[in-house]
N, C-alpha and C positions, 0 to 999 in steps of 0.2 A: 459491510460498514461496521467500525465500532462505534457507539454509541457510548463509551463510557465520557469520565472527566479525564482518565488518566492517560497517559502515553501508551502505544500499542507497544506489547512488550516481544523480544526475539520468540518467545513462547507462538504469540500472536500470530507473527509470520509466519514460523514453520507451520503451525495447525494450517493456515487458507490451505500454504502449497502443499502440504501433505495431501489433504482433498481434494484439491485443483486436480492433481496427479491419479489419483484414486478414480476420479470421473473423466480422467482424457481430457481436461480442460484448463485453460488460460485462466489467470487470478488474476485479479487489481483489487488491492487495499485502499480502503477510505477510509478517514481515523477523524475525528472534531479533535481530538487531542496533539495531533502528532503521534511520532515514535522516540525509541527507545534507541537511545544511540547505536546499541547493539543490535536490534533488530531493523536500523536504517542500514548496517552493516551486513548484514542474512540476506537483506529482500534483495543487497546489491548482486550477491552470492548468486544467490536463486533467481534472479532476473525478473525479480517480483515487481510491478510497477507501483508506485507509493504516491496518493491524494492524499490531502489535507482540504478536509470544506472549509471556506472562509465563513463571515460574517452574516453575507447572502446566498451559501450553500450552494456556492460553486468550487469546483474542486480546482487543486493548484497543484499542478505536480510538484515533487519533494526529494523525486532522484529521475538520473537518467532515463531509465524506461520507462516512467510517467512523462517526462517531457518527450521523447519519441511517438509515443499515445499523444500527446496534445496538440503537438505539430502534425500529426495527420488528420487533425480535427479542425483545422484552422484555414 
């Protein structure tokens, strides 16, 4: 999760998935801020799934493979 004020930036995203990779492991980003148009753009690339916590810190998905995540939660 970022924790900042600001929008997750394409930086942002390649670091998880570089990691993610690095460990054999699935990523999902959660931002309080949002992203970065560009890096809404990467995570599509990378099949990265993208939360946004709301209000009461439940997350919203924000592209595709976050709502594919959310629809099997449902």
């Amino acid at each position: 999760m970022d924790p900042s004020v600001r929008p997750a930036s394409l930086r942002d995203v390649e670091c998880l998935w570089l990691t993610a990779m690095t460990a054999s492991a699935d990523c999902v980003y959660f931002s309080l801020a949002g992203y970065a148009e560009d890096a809404r753009a990467r995570a599509d690339q990378l099949r990265v799934p993208l939360f946004v916590l709301d209000l009461t810190g439940t997350p919203q998905p924000v592209n595709a493979m976050a709502d594919a995540l959310d629809a099997g939660n449902t």
